[in-house]
N, CA, C and O atoms as CSV, one atom per row, in Angstrom:
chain,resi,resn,atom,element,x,y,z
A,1,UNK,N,N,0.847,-1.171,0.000
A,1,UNK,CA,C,0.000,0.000,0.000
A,1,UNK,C,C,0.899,1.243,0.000
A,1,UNK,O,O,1.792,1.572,0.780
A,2,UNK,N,N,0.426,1.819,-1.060
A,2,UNK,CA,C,1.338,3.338,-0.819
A,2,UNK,C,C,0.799,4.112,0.318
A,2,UNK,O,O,-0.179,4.045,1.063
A,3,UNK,N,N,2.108,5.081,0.108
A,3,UNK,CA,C,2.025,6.553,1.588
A,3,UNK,C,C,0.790,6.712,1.896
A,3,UNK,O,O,0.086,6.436,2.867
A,4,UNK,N,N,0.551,7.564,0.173
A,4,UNK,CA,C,-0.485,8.280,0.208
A,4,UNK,C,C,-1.762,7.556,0.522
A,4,UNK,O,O,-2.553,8.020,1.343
A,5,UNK,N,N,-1.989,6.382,-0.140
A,5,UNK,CA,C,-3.155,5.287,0.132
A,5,UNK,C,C,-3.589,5.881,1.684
A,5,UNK,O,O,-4.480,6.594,2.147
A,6,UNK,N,N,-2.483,5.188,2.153
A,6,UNK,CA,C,-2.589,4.639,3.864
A,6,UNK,C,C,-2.864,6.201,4.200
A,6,UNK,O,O,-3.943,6.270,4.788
A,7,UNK,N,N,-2.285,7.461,4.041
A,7,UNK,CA,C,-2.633,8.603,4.394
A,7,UNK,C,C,-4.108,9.434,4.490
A,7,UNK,O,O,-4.546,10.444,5.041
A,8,UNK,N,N,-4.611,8.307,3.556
A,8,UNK,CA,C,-5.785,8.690,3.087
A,8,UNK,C,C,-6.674,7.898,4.313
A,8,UNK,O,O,-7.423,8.391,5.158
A,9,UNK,N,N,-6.402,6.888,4.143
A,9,UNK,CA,C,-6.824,6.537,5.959
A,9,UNK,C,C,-6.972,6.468,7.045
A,9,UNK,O,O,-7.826,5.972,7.780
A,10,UNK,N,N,-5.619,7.277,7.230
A,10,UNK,CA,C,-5.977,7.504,8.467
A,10,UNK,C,C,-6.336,9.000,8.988
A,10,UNK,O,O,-5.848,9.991,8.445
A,11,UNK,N,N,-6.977,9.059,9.778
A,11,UNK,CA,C,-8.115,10.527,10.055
A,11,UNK,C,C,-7.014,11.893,10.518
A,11,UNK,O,O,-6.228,11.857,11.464
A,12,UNK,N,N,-7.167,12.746,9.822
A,12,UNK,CA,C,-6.095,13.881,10.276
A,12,UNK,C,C,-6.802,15.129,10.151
A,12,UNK,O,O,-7.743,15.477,9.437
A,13,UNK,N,N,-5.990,15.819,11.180
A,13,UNK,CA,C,-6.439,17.378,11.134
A,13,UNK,C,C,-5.210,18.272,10.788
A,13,UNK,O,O,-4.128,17.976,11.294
A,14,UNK,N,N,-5.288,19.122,10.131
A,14,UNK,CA,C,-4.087,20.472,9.885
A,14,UNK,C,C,-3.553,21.117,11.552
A,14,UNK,O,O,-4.389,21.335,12.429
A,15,UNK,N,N,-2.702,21.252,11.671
A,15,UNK,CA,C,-2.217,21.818,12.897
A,15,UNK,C,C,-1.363,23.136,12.663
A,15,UNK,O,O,-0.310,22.839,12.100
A,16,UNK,N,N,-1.456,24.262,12.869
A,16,UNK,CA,C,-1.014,25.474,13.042
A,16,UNK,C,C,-0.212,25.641,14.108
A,16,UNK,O,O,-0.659,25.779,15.247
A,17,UNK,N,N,1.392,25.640,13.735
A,17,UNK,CA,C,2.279,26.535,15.149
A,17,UNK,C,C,3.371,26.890,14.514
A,17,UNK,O,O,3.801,26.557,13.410
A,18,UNK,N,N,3.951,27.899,15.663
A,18,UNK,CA,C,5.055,28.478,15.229
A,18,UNK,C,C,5.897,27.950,15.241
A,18,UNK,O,O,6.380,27.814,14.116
A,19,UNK,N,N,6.540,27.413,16.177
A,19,UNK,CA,C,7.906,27.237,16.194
A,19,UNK,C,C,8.657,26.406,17.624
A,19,UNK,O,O,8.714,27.102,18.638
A,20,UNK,N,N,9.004,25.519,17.686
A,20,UNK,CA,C,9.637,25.413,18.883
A,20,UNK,C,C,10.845,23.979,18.799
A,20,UNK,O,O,10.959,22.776,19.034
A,21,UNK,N,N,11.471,25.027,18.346
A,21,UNK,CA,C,12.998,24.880,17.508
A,21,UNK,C,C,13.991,25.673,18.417
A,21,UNK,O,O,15.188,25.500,18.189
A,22,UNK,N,N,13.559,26.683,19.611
A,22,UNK,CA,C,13.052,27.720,18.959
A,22,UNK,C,C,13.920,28.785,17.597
A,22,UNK,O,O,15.134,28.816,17.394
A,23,UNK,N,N,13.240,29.276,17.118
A,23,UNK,CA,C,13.589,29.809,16.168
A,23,UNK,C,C,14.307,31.621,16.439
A,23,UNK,O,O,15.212,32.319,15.982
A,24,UNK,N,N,13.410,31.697,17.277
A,24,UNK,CA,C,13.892,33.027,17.798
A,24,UNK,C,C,13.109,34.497,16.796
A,24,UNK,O,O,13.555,35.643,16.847
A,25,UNK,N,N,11.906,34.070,15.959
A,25,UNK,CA,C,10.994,34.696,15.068
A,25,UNK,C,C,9.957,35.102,15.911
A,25,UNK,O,O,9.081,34.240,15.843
A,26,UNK,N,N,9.554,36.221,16.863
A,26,UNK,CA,C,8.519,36.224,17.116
A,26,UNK,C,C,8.099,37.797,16.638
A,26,UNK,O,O,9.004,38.506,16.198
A,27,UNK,N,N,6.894,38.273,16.716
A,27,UNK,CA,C,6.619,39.518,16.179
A,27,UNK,C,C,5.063,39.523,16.589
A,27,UNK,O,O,4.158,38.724,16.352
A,28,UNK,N,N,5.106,40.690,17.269
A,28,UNK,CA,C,3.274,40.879,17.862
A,28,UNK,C,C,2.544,41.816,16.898
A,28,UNK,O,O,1.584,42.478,17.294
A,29,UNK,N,N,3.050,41.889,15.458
A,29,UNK,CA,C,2.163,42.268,14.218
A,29,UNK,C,C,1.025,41.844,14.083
A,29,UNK,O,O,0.050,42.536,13.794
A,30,UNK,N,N,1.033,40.532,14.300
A,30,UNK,CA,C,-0.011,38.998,13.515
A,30,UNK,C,C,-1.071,40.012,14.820
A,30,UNK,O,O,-2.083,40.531,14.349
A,31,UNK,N,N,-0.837,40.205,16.129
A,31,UNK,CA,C,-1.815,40.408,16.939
A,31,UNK,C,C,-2.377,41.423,17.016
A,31,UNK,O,O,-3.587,41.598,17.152
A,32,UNK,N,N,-1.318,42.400,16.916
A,32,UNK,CA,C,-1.759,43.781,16.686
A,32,UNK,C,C,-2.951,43.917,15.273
A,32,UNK,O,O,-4.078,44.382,15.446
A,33,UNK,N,N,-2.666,43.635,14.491
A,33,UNK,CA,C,-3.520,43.433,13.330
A,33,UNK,C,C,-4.859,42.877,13.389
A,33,UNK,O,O,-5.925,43.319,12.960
A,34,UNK,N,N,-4.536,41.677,14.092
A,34,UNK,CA,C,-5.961,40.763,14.447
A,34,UNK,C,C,-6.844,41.736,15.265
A,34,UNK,O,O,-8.039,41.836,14.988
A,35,UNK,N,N,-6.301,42.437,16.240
A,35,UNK,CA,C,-6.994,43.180,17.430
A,35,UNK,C,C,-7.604,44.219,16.437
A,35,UNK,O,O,-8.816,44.090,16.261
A,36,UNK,N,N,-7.005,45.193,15.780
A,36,UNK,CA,C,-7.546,46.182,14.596
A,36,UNK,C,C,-8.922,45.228,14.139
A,36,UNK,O,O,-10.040,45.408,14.623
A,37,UNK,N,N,-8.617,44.257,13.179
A,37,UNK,CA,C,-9.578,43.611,12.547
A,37,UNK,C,C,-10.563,43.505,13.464
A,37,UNK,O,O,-11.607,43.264,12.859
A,38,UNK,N,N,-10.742,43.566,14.626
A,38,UNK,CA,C,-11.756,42.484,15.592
A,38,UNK,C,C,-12.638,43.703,15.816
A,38,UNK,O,O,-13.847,43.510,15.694
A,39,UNK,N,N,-12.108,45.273,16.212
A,39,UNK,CA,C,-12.316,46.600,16.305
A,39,UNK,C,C,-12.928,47.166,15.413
A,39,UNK,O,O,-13.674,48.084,15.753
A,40,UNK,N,N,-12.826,46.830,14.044
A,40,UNK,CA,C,-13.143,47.096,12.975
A,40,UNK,C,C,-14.535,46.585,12.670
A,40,UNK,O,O,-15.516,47.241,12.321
A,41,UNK,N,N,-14.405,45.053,12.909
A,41,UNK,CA,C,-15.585,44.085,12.659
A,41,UNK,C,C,-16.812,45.090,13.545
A,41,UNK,O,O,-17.695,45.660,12.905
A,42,UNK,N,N,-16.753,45.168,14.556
A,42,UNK,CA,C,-17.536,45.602,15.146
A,42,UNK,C,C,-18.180,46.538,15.045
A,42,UNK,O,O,-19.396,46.476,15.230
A,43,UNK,N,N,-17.282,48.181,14.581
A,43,UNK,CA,C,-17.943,49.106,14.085
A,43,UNK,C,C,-18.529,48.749,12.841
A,43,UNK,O,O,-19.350,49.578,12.447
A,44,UNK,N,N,-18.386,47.936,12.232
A,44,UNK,CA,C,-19.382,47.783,11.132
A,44,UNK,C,C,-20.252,46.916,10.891
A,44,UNK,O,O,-20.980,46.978,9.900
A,45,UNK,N,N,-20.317,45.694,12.035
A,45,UNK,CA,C,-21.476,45.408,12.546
A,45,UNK,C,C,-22.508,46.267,13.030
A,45,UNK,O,O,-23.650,46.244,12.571
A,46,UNK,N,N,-21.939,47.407,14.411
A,46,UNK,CA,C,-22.854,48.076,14.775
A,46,UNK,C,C,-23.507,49.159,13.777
A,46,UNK,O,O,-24.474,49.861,14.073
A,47,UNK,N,N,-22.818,49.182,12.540
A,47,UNK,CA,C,-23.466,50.176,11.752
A,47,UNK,C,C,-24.387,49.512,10.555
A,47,UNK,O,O,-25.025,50.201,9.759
A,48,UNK,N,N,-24.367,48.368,10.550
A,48,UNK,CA,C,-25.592,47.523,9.494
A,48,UNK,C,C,-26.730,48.253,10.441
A,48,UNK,O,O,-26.931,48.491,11.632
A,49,UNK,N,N,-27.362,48.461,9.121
A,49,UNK,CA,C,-28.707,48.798,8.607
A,49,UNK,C,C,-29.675,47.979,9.776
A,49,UNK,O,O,-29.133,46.901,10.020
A,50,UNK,N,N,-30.923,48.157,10.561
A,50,UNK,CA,C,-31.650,47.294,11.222
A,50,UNK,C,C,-32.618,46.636,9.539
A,50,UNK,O,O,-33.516,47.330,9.063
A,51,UNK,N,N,-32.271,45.475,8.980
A,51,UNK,CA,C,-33.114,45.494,8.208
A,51,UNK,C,C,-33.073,43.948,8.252
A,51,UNK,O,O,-32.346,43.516,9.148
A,52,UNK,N,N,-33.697,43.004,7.477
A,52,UNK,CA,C,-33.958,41.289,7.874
A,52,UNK,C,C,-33.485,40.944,6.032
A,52,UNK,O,O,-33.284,39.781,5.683
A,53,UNK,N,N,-33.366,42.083,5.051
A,53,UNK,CA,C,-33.129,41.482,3.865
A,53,UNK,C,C,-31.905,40.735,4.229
A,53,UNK,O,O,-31.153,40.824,5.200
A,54,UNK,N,N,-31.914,39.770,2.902
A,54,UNK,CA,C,-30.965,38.500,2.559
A,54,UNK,C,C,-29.358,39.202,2.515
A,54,UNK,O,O,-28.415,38.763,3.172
A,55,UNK,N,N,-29.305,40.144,1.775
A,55,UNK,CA,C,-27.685,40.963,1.845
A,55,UNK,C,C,-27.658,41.329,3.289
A,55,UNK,O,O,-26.879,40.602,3.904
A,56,UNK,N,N,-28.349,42.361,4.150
A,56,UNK,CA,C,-27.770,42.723,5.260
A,56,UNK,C,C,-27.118,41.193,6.315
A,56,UNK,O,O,-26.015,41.112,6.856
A,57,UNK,N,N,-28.161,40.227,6.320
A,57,UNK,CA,C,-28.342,39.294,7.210
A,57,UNK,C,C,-26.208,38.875,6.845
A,57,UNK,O,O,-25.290,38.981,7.659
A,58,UNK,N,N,-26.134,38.425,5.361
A,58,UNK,CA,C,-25.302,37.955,4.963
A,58,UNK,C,C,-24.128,38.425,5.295
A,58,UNK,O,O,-23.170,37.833,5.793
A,59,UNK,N,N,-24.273,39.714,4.939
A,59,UNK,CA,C,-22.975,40.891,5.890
A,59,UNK,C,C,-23.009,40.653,7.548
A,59,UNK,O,O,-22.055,40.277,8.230
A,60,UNK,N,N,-23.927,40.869,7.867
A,60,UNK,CA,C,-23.879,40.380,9.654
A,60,UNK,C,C,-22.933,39.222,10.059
A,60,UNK,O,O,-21.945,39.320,10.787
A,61,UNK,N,N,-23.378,38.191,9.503
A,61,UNK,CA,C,-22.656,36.674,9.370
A,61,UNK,C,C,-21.209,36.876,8.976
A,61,UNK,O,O,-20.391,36.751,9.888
A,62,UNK,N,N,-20.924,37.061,8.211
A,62,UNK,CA,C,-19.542,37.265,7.412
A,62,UNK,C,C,-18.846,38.386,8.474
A,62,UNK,O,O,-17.635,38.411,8.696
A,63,UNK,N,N,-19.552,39.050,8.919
A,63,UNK,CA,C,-18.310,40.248,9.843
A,63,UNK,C,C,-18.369,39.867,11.026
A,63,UNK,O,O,-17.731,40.512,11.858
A,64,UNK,N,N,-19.298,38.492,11.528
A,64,UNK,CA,C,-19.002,38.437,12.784
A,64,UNK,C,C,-18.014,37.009,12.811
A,64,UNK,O,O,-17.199,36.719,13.688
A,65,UNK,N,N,-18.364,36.187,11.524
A,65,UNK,CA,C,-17.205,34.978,11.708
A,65,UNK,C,C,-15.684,35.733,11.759
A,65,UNK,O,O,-14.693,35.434,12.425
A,66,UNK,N,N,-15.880,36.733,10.873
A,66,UNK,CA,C,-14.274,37.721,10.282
A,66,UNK,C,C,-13.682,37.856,12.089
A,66,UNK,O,O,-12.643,37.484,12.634
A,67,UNK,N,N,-14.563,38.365,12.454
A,67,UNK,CA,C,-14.409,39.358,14.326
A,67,UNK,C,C,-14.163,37.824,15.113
A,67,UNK,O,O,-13.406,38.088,16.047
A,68,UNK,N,N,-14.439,36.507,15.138
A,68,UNK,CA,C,-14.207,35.663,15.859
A,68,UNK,C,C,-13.225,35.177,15.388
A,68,UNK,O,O,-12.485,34.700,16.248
A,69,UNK,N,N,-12.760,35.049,14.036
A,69,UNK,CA,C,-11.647,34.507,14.013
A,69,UNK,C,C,-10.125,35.242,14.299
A,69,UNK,O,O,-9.104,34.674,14.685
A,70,UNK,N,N,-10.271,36.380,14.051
A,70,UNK,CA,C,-9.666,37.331,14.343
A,70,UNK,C,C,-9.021,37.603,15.806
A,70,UNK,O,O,-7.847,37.857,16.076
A,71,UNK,N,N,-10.333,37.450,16.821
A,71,UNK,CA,C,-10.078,37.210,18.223
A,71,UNK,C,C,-9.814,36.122,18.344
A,71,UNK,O,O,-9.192,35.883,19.380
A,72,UNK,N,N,-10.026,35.258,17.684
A,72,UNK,CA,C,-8.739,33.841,17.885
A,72,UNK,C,C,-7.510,33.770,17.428
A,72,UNK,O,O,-6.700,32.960,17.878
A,73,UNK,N,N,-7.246,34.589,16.511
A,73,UNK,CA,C,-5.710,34.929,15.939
A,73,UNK,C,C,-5.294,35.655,17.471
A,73,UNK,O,O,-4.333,35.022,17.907
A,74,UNK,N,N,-5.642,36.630,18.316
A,74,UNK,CA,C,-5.298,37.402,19.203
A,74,UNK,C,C,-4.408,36.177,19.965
A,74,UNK,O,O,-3.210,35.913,20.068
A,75,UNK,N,N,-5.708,35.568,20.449
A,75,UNK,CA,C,-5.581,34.339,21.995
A,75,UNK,C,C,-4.329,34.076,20.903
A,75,UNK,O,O,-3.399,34.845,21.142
A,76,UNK,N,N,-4.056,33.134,19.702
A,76,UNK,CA,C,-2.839,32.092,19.562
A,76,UNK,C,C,-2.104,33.012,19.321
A,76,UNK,O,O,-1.547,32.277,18.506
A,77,UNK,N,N,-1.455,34.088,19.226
A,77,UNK,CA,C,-0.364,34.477,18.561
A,77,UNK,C,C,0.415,35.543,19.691
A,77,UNK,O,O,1.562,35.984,19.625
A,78,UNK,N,N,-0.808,35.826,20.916
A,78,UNK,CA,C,-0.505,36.406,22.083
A,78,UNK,C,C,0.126,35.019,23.075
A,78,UNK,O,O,1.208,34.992,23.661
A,79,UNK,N,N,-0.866,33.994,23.036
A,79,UNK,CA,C,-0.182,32.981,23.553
A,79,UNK,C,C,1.346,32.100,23.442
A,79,UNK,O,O,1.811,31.624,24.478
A,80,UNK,N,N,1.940,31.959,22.369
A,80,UNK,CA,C,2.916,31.861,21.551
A,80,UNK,C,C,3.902,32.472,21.779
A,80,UNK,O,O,4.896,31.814,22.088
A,81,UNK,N,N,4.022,34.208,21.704
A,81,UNK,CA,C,5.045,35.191,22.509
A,81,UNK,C,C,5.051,34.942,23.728
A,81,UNK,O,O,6.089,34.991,24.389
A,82,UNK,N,N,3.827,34.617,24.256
A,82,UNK,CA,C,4.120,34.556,26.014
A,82,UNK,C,C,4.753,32.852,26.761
A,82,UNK,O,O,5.140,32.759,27.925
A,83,UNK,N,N,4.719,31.775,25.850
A,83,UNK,CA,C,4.882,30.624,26.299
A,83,UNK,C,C,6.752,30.390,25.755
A,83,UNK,O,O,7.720,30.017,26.418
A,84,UNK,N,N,6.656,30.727,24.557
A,84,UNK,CA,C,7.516,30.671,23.947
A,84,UNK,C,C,9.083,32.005,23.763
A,84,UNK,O,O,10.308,31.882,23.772
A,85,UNK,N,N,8.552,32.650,23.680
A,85,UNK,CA,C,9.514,34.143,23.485
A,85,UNK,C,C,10.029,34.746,25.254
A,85,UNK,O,O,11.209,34.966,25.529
A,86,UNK,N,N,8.915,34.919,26.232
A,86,UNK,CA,C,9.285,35.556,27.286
A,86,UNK,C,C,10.111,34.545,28.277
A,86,UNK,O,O,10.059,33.315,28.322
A,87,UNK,N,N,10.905,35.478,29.070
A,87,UNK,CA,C,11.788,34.322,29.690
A,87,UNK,C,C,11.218,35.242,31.262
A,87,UNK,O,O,10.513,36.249,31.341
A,88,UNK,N,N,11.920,34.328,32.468
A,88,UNK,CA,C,11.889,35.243,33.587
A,88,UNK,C,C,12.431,36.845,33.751
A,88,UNK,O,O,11.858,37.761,34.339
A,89,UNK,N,N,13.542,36.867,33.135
A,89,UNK,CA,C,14.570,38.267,33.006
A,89,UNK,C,C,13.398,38.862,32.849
A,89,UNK,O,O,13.100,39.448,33.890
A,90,UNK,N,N,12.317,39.018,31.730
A,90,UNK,CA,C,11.528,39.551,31.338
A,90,UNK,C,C,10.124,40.113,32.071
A,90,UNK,O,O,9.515,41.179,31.979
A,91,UNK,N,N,9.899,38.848,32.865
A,91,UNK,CA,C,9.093,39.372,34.023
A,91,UNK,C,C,9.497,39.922,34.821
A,91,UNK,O,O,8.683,40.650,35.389
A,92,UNK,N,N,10.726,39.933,35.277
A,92,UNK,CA,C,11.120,41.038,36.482
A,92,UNK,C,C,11.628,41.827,35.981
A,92,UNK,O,O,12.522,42.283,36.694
A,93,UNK,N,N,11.528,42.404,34.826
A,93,UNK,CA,C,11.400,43.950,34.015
A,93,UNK,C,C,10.209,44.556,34.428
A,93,UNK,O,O,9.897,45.550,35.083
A,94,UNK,N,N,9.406,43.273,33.601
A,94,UNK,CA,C,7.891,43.708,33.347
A,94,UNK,C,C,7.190,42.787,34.394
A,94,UNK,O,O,7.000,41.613,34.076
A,95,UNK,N,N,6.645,43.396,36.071
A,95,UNK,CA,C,5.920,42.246,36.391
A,95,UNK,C,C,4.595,42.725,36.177
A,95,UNK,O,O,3.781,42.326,37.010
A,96,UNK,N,N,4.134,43.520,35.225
A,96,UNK,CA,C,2.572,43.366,34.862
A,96,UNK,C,C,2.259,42.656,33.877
A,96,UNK,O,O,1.115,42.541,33.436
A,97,UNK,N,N,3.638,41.911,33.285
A,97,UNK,CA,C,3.301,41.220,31.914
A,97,UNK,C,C,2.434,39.893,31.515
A,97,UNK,O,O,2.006,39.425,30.459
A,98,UNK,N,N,2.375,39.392,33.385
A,98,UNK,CA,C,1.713,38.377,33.335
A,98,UNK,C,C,-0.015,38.365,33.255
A,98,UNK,O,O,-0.782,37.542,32.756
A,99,UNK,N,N,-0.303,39.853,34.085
A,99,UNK,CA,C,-1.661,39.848,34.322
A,99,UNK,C,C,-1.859,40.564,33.069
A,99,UNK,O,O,-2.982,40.714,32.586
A,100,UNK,N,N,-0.798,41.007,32.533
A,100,UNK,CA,C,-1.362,41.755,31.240
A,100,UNK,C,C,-2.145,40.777,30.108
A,100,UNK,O,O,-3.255,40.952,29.606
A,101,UNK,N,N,-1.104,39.605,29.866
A,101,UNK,CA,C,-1.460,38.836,29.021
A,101,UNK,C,C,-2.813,37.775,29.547
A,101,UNK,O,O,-3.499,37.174,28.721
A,102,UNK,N,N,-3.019,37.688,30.885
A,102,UNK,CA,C,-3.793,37.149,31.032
A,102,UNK,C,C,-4.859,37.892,30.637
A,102,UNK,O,O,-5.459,37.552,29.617
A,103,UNK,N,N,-5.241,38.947,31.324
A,103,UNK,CA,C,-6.210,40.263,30.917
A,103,UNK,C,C,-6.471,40.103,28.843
A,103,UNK,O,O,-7.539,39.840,28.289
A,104,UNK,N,N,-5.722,40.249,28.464
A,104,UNK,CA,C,-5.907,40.034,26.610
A,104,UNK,C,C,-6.535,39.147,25.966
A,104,UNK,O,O,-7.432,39.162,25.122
A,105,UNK,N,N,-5.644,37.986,26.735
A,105,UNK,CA,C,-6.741,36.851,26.447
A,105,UNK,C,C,-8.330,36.562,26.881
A,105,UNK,O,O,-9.076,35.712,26.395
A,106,UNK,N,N,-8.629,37.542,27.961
A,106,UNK,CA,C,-9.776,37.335,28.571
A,106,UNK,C,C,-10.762,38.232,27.312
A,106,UNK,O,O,-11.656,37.932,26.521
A,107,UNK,N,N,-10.002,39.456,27.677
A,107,UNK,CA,C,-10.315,40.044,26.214
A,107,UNK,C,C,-10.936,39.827,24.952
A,107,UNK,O,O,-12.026,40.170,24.494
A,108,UNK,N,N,-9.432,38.802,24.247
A,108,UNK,CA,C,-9.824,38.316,23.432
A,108,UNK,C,C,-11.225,37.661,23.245
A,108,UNK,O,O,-12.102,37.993,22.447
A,109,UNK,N,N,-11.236,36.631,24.182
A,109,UNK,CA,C,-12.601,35.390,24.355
A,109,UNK,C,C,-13.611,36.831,24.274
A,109,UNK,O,O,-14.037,37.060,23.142
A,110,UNK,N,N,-13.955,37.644,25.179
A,110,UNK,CA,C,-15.073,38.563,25.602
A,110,UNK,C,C,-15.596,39.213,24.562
A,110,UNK,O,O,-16.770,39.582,24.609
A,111,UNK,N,N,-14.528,39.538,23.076
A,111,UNK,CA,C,-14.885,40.070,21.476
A,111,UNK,C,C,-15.233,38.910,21.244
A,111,UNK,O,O,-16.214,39.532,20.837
A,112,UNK,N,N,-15.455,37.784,21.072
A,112,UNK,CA,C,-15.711,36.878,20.829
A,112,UNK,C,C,-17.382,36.638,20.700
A,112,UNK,O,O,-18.156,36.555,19.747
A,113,UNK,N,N,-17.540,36.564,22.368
A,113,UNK,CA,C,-18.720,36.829,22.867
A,113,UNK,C,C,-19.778,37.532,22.441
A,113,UNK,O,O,-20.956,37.185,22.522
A,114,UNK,N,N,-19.241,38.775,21.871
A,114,UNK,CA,C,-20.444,40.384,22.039
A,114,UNK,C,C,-19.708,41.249,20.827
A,114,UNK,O,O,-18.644,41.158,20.215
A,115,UNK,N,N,-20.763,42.065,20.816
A,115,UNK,CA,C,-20.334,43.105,19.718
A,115,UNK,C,C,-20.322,44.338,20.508
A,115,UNK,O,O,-21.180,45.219,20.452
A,116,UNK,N,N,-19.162,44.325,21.332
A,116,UNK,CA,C,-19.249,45.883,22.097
A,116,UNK,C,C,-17.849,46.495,21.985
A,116,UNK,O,O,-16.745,46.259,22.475
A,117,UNK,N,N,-18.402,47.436,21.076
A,117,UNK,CA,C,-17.033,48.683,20.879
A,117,UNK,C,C,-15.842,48.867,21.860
A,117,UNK,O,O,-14.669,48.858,21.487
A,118,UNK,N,N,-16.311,49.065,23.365
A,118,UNK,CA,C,-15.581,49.443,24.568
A,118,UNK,C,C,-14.208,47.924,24.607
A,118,UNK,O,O,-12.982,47.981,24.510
A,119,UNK,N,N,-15.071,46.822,24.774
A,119,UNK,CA,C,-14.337,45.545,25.091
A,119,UNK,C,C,-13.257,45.244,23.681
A,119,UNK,O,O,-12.210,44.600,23.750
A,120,UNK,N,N,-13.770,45.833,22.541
A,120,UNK,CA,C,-12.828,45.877,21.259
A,120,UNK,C,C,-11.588,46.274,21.406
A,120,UNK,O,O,-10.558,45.605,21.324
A,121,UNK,N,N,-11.781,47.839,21.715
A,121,UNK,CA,C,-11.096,48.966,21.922
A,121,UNK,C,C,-9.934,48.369,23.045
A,121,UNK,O,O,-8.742,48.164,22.814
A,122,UNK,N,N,-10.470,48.218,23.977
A,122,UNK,CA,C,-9.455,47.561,25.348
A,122,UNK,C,C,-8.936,46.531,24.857
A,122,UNK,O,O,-8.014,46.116,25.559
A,123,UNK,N,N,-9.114,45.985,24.027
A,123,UNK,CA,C,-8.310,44.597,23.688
A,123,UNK,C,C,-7.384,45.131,22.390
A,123,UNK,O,O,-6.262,44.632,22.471
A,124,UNK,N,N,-7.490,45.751,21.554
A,124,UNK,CA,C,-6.317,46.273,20.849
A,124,UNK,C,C,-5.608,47.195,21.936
A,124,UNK,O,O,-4.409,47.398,21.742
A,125,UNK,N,N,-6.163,47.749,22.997
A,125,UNK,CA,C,-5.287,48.971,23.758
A,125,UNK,C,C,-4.039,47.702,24.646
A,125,UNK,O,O,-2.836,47.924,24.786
A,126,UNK,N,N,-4.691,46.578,25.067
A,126,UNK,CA,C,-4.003,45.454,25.165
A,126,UNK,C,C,-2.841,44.951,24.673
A,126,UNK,O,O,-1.699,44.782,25.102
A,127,UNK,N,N,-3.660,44.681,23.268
A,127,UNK,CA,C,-2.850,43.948,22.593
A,127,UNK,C,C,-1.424,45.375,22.430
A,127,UNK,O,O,-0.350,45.208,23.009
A,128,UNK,N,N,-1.621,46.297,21.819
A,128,UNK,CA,C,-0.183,47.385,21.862
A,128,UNK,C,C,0.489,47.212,22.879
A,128,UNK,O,O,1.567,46.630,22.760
A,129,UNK,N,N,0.030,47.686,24.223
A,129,UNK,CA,C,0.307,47.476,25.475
A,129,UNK,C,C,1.701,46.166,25.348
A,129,UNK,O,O,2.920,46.325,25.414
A,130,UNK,N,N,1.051,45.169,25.188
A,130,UNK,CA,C,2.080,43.645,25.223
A,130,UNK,C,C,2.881,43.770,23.844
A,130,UNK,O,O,3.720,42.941,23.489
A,131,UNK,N,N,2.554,44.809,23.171
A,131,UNK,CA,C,3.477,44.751,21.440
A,131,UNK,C,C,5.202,45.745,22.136
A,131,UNK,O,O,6.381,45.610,21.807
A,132,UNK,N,N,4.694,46.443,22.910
A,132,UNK,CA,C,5.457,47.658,23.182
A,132,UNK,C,C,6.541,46.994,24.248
A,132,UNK,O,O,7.752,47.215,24.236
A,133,UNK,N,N,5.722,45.991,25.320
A,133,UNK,CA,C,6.627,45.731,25.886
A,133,UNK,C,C,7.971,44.202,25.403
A,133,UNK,O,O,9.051,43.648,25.607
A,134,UNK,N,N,7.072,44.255,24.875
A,134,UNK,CA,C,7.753,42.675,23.349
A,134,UNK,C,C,9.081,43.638,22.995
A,134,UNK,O,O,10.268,43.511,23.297
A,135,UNK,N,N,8.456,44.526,22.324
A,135,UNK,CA,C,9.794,45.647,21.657
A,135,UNK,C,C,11.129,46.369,22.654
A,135,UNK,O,O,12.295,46.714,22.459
A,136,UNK,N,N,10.217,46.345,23.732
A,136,UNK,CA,C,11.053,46.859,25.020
A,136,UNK,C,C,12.444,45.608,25.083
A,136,UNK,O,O,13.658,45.785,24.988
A,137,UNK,N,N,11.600,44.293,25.292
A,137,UNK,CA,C,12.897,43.396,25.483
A,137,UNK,C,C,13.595,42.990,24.765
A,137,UNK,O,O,14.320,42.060,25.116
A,138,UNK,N,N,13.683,43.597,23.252
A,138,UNK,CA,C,14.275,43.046,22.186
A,138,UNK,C,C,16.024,44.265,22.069
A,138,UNK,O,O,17.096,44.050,21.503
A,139,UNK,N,N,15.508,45.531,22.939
A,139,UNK,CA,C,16.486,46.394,23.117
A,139,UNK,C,C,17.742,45.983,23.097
A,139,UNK,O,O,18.658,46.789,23.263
């Protein structure tokens, strides 16, 4: 039986990660970006039309999967710098870095949840927050 045959049999899922080689590649772009997107989604959720036609409904759907996946790019790519990239030195620079990142991720999940501007906003103010101090330790 070939590779591929047998590959074909047995049940698999795609797996997404960075790195843990380590490589020494990390960059809080991917998050910073995601957090924008998630901010974004929202103001233009909250600005659809109150209407039940087939286009608005369709736009609703589409900007809120866009806004959840987005806040799941946050959680993995915030998680990743913090498991992988930060060392102790780093926390006793930064000892808010822990509740910070915990706080983001809570974040994150909470855009997830709801379409509220405020909880958007705080979670990109977040996500910079942990971009800045990323940049701090790269000095």
């Amino acid at each position: 039986m070939t590779v591929r045959k047998l590959a074909a049999l047995v049940p698999h899922r795609v797996v997404h990660a960075h790195c843990d080689i380590p490589c020494g590649i990390y960059d809080p772009h991917e998050a910073q970006l995601a957090a924008q997107t998630v901010e974004r989604m929202v103001t233009l959720i909250q600005g659809l039309p109150d209407s039940t036609s087939e286009a608005s409904r369709n736009s609703f759907v589409r900007m809120v999967g866009v806004k959840e996946q987005h806040a799941e790019k946050v959680k993995r790519e915030v998680q990743v710098i913090w498991s992988d990239y930060f060392k102790p030195e780093h926390l006793e620079k930064f000892p808010q870095l822990h509740d910070l990142t915990w706080k983001t991720l809570k974040a994150a999940s909470a855009c997830k949840q709801s379409v509220d501007a405020e909880k958007a906003a705080e979670l990109r103010r977040q996500v910079d927050e942990f971009a800045r101090i990323f940049w701090e330790t790269k000095k």
